[in-house]
PDBQT receptor file of N, H, CA, C and O in Angstrom, charges set to zero:
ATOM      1  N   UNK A   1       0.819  -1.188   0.000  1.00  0.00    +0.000 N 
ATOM      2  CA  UNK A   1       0.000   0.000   0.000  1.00  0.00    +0.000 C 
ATOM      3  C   UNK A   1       0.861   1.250   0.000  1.00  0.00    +0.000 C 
ATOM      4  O   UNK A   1       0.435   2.176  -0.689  1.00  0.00    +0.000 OA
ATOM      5  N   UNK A   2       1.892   1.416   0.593  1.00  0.00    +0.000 N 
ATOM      6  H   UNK A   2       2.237   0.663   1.152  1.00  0.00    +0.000 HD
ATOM      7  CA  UNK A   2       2.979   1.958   0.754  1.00  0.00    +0.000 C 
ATOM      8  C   UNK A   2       3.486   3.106  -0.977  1.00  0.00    +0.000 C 
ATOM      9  O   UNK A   2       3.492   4.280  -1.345  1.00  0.00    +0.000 OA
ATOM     10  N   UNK A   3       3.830   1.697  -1.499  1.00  0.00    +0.000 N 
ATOM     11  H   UNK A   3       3.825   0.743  -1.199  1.00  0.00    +0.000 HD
ATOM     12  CA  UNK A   3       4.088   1.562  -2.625  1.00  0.00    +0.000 C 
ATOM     13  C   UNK A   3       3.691   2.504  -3.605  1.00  0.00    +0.000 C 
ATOM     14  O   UNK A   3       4.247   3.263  -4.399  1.00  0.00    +0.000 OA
ATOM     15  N   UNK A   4       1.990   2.049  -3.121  1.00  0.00    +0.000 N 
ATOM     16  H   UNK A   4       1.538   1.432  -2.476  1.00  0.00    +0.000 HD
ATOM     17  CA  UNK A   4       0.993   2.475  -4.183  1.00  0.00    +0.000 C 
ATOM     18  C   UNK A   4       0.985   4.159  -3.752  1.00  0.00    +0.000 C 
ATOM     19  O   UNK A   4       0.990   5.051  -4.601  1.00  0.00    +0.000 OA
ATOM     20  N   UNK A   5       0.976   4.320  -2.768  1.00  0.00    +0.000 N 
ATOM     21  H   UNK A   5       0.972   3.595  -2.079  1.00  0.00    +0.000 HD
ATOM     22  CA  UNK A   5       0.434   5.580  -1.990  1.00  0.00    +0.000 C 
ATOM     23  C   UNK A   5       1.622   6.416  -2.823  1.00  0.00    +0.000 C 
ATOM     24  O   UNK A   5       1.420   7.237  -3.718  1.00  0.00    +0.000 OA
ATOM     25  N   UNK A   6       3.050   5.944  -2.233  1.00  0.00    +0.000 N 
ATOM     26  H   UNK A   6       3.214   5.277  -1.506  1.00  0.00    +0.000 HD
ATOM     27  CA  UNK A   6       3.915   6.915  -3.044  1.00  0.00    +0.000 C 
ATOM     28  C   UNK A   6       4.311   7.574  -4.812  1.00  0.00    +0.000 C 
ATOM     29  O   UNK A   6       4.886   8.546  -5.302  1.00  0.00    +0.000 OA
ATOM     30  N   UNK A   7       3.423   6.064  -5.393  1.00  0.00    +0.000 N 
ATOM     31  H   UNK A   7       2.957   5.274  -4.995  1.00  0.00    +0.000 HD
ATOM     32  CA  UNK A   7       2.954   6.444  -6.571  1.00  0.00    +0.000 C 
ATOM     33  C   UNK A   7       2.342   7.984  -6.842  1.00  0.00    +0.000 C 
ATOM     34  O   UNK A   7       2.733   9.130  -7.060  1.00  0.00    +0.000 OA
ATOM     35  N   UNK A   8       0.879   7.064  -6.644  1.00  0.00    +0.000 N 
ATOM     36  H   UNK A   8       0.561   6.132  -6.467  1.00  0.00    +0.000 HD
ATOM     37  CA  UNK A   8       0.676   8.208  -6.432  1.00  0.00    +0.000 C 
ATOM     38  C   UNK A   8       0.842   9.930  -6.516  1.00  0.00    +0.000 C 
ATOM     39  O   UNK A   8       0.589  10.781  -7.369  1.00  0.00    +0.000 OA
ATOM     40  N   UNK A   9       1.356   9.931  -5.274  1.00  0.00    +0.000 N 
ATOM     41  H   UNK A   9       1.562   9.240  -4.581  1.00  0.00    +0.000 HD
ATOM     42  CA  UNK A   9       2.094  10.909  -4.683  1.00  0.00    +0.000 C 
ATOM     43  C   UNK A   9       3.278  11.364  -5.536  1.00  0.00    +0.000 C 
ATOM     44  O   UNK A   9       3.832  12.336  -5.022  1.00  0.00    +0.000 OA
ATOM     45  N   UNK A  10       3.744  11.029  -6.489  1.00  0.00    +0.000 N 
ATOM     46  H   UNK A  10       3.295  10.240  -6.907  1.00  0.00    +0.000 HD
ATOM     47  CA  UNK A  10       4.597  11.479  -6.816  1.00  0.00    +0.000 C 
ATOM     48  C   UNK A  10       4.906  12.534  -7.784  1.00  0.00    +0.000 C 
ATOM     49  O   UNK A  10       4.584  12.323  -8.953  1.00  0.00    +0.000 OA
ATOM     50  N   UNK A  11       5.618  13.899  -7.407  1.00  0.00    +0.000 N 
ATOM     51  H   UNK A  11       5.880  14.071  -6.457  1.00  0.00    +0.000 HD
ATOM     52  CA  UNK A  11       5.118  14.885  -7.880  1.00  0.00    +0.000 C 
ATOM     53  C   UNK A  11       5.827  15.252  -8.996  1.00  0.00    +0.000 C 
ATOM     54  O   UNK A  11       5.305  15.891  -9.909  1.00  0.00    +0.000 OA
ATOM     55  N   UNK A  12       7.148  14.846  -8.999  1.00  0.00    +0.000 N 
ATOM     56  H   UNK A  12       7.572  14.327  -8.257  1.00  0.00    +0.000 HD
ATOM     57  CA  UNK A  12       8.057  15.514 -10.231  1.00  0.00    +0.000 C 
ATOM     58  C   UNK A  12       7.419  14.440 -11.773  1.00  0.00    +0.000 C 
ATOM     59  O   UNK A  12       7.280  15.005 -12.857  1.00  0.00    +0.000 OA
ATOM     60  N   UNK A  13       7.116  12.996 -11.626  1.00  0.00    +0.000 N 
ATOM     61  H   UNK A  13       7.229  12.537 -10.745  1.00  0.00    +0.000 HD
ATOM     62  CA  UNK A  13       6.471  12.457 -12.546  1.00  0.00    +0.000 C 
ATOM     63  C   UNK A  13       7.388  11.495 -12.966  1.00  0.00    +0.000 C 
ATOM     64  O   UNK A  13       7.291  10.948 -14.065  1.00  0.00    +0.000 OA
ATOM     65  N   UNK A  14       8.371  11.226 -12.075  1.00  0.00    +0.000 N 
ATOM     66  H   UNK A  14       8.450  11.670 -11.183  1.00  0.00    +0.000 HD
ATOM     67  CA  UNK A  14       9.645  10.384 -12.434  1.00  0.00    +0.000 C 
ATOM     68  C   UNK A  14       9.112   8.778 -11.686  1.00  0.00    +0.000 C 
ATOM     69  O   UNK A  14       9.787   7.750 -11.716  1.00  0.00    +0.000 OA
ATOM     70  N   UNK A  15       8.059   8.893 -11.194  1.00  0.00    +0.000 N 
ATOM     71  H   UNK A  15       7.510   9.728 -11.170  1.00  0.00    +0.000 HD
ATOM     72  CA  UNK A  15       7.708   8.075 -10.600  1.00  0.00    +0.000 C 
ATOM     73  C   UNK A  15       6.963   6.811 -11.476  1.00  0.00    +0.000 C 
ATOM     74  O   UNK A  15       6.989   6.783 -12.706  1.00  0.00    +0.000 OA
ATOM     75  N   UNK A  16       6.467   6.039 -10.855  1.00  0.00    +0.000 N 
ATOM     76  H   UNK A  16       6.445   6.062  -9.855  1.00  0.00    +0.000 HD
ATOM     77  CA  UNK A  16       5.483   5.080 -12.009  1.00  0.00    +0.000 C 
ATOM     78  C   UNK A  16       4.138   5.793 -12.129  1.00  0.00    +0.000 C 
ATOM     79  O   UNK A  16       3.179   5.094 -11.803  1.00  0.00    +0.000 OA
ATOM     80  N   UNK A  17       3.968   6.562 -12.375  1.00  0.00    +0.000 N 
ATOM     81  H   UNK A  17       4.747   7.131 -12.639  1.00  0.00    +0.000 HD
ATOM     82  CA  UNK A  17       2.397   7.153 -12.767  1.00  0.00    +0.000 C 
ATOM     83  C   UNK A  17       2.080   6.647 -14.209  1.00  0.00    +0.000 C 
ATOM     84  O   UNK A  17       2.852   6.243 -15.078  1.00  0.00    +0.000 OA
ATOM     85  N   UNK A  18       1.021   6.753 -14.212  1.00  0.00    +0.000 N 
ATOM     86  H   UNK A  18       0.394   7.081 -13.506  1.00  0.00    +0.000 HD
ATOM     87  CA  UNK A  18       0.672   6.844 -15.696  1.00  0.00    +0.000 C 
ATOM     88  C   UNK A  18       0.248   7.799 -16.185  1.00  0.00    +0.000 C 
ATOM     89  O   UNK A  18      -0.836   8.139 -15.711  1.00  0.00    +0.000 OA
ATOM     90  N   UNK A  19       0.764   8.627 -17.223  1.00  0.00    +0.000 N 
ATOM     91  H   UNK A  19       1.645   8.351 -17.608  1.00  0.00    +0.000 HD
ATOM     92  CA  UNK A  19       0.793   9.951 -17.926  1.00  0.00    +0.000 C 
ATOM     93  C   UNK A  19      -0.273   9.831 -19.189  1.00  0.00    +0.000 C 
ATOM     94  O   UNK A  19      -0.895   8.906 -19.712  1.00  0.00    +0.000 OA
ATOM     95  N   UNK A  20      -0.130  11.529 -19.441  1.00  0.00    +0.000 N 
ATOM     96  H   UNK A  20       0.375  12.280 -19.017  1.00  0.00    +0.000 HD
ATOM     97  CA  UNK A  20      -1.071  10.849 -20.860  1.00  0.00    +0.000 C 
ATOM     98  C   UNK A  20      -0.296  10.475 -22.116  1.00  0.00    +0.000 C 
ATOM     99  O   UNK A  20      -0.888   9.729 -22.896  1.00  0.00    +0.000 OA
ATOM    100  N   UNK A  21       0.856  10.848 -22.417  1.00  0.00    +0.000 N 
ATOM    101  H   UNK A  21       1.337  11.454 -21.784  1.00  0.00    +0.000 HD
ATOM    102  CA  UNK A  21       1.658  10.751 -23.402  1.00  0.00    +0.000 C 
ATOM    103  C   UNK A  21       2.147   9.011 -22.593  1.00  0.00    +0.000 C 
ATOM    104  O   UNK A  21       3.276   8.620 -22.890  1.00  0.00    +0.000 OA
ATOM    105  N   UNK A  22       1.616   8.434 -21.999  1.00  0.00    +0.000 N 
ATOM    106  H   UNK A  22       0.699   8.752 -21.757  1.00  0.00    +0.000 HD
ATOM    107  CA  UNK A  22       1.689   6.917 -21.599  1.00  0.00    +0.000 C 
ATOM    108  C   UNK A  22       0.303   6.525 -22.480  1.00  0.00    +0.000 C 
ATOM    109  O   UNK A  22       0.622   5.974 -23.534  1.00  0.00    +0.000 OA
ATOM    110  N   UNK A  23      -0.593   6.614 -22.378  1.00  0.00    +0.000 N 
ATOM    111  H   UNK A  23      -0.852   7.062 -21.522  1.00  0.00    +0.000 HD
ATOM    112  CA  UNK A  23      -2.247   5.855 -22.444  1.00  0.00    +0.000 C 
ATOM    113  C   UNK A  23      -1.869   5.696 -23.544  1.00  0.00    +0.000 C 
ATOM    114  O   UNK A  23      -1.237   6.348 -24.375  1.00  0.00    +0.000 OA
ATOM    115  N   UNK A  24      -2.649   4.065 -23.422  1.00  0.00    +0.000 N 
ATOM    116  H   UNK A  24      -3.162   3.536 -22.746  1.00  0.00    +0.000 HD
ATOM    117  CA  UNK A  24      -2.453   3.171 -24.780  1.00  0.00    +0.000 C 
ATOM    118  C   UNK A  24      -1.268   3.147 -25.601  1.00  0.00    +0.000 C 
ATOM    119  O   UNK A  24      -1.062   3.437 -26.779  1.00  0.00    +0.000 OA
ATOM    120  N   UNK A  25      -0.568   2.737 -24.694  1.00  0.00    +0.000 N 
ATOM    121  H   UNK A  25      -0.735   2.502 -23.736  1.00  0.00    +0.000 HD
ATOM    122  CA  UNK A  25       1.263   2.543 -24.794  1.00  0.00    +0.000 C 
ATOM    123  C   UNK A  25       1.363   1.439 -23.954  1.00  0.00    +0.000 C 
ATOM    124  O   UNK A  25       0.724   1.517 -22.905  1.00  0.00    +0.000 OA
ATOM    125  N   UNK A  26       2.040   0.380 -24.168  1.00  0.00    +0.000 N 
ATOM    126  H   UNK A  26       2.559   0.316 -25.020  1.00  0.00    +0.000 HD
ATOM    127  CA  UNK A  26       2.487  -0.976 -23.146  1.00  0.00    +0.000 C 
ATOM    128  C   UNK A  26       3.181   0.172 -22.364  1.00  0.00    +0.000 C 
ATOM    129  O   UNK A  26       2.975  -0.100 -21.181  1.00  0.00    +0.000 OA
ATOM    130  N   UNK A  27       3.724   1.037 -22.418  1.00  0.00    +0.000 N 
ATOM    131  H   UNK A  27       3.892   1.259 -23.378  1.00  0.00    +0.000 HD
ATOM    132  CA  UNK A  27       4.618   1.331 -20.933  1.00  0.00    +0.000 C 
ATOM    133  C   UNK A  27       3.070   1.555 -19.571  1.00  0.00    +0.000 C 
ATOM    134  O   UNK A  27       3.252   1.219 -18.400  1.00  0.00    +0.000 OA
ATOM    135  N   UNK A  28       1.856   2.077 -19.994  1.00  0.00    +0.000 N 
ATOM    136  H   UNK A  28       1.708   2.350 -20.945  1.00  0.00    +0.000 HD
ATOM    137  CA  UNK A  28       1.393   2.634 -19.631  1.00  0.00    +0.000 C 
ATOM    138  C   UNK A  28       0.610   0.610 -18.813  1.00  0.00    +0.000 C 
ATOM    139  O   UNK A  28       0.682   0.131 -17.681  1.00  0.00    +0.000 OA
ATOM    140  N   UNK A  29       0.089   0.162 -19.903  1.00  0.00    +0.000 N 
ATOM    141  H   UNK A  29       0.031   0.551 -20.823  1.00  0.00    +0.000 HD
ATOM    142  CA  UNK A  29      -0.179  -1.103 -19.613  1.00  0.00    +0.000 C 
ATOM    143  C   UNK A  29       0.805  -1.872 -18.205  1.00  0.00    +0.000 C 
ATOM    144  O   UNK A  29       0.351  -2.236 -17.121  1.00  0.00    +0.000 OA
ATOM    145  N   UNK A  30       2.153  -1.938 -18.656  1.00  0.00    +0.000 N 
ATOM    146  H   UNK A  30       2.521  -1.642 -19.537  1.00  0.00    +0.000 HD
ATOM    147  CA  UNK A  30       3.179  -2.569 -17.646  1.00  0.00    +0.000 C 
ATOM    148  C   UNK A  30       3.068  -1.997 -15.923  1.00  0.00    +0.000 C 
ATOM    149  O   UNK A  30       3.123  -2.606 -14.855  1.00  0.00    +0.000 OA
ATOM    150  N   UNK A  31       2.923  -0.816 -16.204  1.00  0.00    +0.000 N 
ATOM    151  H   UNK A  31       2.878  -0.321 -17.072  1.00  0.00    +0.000 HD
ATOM    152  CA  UNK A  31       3.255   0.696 -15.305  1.00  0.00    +0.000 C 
ATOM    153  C   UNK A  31       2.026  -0.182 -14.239  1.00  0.00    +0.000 C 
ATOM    154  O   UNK A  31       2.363  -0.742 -13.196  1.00  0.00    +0.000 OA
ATOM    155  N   UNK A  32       0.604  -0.150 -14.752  1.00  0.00    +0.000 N 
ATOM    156  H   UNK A  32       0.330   0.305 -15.599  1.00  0.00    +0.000 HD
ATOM    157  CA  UNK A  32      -0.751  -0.657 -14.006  1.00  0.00    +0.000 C 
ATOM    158  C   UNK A  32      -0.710  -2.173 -13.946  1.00  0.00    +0.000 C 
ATOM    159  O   UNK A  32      -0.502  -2.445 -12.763  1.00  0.00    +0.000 OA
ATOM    160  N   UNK A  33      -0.769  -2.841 -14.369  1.00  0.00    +0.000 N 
ATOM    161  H   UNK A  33      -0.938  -2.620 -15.330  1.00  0.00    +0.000 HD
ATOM    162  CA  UNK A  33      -0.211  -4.611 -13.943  1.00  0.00    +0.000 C 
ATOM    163  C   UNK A  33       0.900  -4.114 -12.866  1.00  0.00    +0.000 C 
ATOM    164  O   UNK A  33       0.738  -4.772 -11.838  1.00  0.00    +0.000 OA
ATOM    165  N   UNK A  34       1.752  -3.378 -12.757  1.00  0.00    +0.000 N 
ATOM    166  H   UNK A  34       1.884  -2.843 -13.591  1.00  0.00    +0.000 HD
ATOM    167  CA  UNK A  34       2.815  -3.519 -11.352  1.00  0.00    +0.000 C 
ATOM    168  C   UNK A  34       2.128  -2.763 -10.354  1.00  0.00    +0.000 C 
ATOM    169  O   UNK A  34       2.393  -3.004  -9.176  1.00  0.00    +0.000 OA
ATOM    170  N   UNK A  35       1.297  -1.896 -10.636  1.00  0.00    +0.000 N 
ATOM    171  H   UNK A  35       1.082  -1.700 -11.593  1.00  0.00    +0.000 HD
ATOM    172  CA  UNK A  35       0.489  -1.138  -9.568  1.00  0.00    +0.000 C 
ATOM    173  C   UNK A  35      -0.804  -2.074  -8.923  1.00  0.00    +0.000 C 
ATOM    174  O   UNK A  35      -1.223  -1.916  -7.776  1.00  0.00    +0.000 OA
ATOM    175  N   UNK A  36      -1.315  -3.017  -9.837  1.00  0.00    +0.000 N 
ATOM    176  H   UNK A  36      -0.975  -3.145 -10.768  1.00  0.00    +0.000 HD
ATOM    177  CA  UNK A  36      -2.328  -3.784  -8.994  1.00  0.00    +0.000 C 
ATOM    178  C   UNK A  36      -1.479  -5.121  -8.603  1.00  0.00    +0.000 C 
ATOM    179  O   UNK A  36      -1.979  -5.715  -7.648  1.00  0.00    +0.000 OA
ATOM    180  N   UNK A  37      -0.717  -5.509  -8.950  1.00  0.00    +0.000 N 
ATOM    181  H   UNK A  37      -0.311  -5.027  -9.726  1.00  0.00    +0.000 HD
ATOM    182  CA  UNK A  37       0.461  -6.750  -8.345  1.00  0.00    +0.000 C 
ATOM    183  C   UNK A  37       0.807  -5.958  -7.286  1.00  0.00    +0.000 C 
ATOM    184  O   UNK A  37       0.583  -6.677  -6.312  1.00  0.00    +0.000 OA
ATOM    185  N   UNK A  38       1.225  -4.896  -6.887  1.00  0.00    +0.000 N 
ATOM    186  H   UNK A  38       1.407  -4.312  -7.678  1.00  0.00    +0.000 HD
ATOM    187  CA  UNK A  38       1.549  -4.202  -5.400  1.00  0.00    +0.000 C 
ATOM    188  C   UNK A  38       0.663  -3.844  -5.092  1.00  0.00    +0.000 C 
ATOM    189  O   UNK A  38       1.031  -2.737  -4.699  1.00  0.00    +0.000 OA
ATOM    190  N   UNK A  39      -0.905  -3.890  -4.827  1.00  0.00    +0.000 N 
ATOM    191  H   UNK A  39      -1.204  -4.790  -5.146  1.00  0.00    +0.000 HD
ATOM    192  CA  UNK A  39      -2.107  -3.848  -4.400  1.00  0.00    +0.000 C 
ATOM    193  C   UNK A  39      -2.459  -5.171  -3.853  1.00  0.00    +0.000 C 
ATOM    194  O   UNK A  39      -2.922  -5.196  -2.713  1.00  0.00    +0.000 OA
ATOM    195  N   UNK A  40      -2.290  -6.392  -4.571  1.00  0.00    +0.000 N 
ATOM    196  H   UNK A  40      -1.914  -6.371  -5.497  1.00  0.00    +0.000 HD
ATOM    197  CA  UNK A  40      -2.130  -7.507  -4.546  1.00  0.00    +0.000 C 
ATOM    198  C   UNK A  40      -1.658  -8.165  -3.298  1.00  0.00    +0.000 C 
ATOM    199  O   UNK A  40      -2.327  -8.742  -2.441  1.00  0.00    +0.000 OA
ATOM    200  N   UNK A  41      -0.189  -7.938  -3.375  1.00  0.00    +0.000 N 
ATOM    201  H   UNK A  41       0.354  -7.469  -4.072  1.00  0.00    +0.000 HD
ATOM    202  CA  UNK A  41       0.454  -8.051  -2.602  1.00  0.00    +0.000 C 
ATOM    203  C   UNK A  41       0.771  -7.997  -1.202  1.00  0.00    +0.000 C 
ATOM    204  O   UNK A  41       1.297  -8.749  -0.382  1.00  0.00    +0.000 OA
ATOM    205  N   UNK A  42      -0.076  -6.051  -1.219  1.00  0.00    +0.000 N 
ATOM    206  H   UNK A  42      -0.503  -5.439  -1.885  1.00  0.00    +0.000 HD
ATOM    207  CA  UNK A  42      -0.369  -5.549   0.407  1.00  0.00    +0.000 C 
ATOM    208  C   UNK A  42      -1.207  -5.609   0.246  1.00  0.00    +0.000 C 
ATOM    209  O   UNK A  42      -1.510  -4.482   0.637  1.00  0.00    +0.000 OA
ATOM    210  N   UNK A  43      -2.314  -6.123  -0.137  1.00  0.00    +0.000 N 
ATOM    211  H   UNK A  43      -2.067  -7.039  -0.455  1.00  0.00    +0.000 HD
ATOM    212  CA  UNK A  43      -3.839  -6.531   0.797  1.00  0.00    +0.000 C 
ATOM    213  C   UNK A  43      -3.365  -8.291   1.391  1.00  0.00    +0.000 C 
ATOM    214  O   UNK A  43      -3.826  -8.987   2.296  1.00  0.00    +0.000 OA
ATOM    215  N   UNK A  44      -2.563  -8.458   0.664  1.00  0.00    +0.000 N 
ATOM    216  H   UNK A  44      -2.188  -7.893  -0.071  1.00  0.00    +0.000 HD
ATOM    217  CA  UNK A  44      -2.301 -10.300   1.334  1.00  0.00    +0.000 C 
ATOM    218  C   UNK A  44      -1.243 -10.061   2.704  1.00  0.00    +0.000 C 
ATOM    219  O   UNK A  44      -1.293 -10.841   3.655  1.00  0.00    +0.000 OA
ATOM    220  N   UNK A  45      -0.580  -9.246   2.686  1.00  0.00    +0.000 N 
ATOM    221  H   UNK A  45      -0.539  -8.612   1.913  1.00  0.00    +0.000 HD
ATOM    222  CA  UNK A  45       0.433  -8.872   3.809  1.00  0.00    +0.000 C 
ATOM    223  C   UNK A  45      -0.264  -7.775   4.975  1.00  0.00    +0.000 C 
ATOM    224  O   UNK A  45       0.276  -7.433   6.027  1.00  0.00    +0.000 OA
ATOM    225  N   UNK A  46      -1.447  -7.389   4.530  1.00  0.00    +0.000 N 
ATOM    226  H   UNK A  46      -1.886  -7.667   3.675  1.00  0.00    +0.000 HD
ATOM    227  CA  UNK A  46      -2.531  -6.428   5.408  1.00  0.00    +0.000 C 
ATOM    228  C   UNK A  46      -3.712  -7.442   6.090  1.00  0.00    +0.000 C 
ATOM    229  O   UNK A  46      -4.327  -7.272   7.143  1.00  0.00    +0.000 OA
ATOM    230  N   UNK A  47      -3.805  -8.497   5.167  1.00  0.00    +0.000 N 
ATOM    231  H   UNK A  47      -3.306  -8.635   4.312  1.00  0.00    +0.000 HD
ATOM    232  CA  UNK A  47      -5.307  -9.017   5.342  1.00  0.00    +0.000 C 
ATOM    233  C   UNK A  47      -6.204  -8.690   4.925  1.00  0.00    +0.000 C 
ATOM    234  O   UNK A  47      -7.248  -9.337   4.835  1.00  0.00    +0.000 OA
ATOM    235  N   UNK A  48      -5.972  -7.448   4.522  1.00  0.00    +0.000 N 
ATOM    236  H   UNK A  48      -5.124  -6.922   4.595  1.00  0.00    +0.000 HD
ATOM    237  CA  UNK A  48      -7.357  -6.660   3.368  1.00  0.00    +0.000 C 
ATOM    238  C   UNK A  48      -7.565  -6.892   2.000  1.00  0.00    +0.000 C 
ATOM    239  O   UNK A  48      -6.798  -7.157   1.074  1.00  0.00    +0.000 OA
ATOM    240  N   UNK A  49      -8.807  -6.729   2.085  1.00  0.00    +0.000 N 
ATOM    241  H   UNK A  49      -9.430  -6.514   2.837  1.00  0.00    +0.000 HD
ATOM    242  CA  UNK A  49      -8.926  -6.721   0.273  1.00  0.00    +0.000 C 
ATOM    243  C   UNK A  49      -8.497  -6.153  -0.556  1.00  0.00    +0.000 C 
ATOM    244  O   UNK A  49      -7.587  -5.469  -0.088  1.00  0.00    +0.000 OA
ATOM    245  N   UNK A  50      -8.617  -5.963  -1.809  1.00  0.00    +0.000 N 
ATOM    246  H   UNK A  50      -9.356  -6.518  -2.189  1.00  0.00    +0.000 HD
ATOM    247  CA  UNK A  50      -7.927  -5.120  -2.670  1.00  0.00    +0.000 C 
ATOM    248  C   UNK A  50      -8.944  -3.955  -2.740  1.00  0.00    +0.000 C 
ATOM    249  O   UNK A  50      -8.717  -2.747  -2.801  1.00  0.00    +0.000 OA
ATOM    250  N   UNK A  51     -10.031  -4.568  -2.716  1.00  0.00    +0.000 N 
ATOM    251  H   UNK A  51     -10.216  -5.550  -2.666  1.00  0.00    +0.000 HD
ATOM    252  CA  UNK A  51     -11.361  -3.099  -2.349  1.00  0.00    +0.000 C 
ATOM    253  C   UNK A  51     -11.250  -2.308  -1.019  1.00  0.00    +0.000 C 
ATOM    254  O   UNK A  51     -11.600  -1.165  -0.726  1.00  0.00    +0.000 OA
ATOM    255  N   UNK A  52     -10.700  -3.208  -0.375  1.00  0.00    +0.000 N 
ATOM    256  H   UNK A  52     -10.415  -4.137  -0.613  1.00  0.00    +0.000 HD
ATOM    257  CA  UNK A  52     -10.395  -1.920   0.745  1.00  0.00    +0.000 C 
ATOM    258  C   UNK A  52      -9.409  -1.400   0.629  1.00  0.00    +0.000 C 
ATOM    259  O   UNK A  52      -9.363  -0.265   1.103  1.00  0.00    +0.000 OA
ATOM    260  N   UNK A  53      -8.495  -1.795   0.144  1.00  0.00    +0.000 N 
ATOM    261  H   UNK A  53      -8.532  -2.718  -0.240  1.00  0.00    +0.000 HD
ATOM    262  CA  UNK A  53      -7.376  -0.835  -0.034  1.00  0.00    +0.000 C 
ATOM    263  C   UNK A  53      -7.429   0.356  -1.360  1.00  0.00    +0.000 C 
ATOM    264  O   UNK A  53      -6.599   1.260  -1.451  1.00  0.00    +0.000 OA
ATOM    265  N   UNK A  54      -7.849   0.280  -1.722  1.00  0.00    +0.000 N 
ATOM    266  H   UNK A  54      -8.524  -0.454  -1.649  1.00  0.00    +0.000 HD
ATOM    267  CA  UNK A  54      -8.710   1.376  -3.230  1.00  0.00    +0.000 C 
ATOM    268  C   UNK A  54      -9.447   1.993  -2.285  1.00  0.00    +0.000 C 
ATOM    269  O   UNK A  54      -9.356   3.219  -2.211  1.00  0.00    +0.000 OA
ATOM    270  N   UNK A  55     -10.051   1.500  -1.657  1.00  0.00    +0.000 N 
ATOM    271  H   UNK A  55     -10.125   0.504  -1.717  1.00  0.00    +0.000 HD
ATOM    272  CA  UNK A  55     -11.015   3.033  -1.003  1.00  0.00    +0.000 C 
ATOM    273  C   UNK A  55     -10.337   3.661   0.306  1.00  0.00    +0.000 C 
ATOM    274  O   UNK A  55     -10.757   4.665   0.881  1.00  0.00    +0.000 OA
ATOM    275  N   UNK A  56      -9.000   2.759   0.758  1.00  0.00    +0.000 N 
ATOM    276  H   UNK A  56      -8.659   1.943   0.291  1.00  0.00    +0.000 HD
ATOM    277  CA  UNK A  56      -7.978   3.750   1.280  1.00  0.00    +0.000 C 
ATOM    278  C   UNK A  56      -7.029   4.284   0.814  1.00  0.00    +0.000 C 
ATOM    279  O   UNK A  56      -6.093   4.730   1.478  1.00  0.00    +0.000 OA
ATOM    280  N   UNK A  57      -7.117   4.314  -0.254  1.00  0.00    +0.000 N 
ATOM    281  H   UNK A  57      -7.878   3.952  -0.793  1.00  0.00    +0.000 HD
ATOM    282  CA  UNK A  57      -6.213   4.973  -1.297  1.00  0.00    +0.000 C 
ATOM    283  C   UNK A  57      -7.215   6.258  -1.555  1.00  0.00    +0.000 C 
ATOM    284  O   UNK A  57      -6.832   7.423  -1.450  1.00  0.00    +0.000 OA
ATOM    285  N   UNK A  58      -8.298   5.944  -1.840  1.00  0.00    +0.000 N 
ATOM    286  H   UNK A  58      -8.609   4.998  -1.926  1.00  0.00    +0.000 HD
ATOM    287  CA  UNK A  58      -9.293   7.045  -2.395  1.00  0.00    +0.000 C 
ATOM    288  C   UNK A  58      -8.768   8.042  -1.269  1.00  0.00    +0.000 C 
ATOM    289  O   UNK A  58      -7.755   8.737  -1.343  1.00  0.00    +0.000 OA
ATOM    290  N   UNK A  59      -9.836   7.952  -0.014  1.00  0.00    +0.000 N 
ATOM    291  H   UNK A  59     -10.659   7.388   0.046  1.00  0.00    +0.000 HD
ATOM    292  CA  UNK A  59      -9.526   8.186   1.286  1.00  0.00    +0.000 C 
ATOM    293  C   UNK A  59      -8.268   9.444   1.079  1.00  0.00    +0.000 C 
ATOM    294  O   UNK A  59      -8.340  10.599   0.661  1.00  0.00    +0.000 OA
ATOM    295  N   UNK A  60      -7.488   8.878   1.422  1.00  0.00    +0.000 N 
ATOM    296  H   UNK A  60      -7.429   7.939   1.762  1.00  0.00    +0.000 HD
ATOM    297  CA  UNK A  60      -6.332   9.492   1.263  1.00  0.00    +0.000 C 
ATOM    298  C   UNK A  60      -5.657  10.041   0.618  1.00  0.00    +0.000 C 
ATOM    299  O   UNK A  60      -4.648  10.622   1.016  1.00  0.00    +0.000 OA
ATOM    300  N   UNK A  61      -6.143   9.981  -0.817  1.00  0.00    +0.000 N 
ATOM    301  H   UNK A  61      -6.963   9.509  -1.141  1.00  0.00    +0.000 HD
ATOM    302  CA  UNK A  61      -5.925  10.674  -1.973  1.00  0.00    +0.000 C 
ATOM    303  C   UNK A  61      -6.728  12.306  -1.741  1.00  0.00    +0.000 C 
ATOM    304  O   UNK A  61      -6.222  13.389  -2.036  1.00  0.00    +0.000 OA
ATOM    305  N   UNK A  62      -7.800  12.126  -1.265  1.00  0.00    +0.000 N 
ATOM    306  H   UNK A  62      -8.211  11.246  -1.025  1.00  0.00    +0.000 HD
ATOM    307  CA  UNK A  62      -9.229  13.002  -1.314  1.00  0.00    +0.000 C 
ATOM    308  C   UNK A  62      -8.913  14.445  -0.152  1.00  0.00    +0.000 C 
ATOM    309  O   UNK A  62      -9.393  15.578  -0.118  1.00  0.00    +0.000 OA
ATOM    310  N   UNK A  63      -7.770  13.659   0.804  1.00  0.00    +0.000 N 
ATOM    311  H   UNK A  63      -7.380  12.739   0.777  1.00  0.00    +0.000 HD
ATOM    312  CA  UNK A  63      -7.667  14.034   2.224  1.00  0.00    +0.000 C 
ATOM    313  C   UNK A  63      -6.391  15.038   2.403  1.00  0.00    +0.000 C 
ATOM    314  O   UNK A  63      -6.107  15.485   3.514  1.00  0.00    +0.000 OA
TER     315      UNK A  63
């Protein structure tokens, strides 16, 4: 979740975001398969779902 959050968060754009000069580009494809595999991942190492962790992402995105 960590992970994801700092995504996110990341402001200069050097980060894994997905851009628009990404959409409908495999980089953009690869970029989101590693963002829900680390969603994946920390809901199995949290115990949470992957739906709860999206709406603590929302959450916290919003906040």
């Amino acid at each position: 979740m960590i992970r994801l959050l700092e995504r996110m968060r990341a402001a200069d754009g050097s980060g894994e975001r997905i851009s628009d000069r990404m959409l409908g580009t495999g980089e953009a494809m690869c970029t989101c398969a590693a963002l829900v595999a680390d969603m994946i991942i920390d809901a199995g190492q949290e115990g949470a779902s992957v739906a709860a962790l999206l709406e603590k992402a929302k959450r916290e995105g919003a906040g």
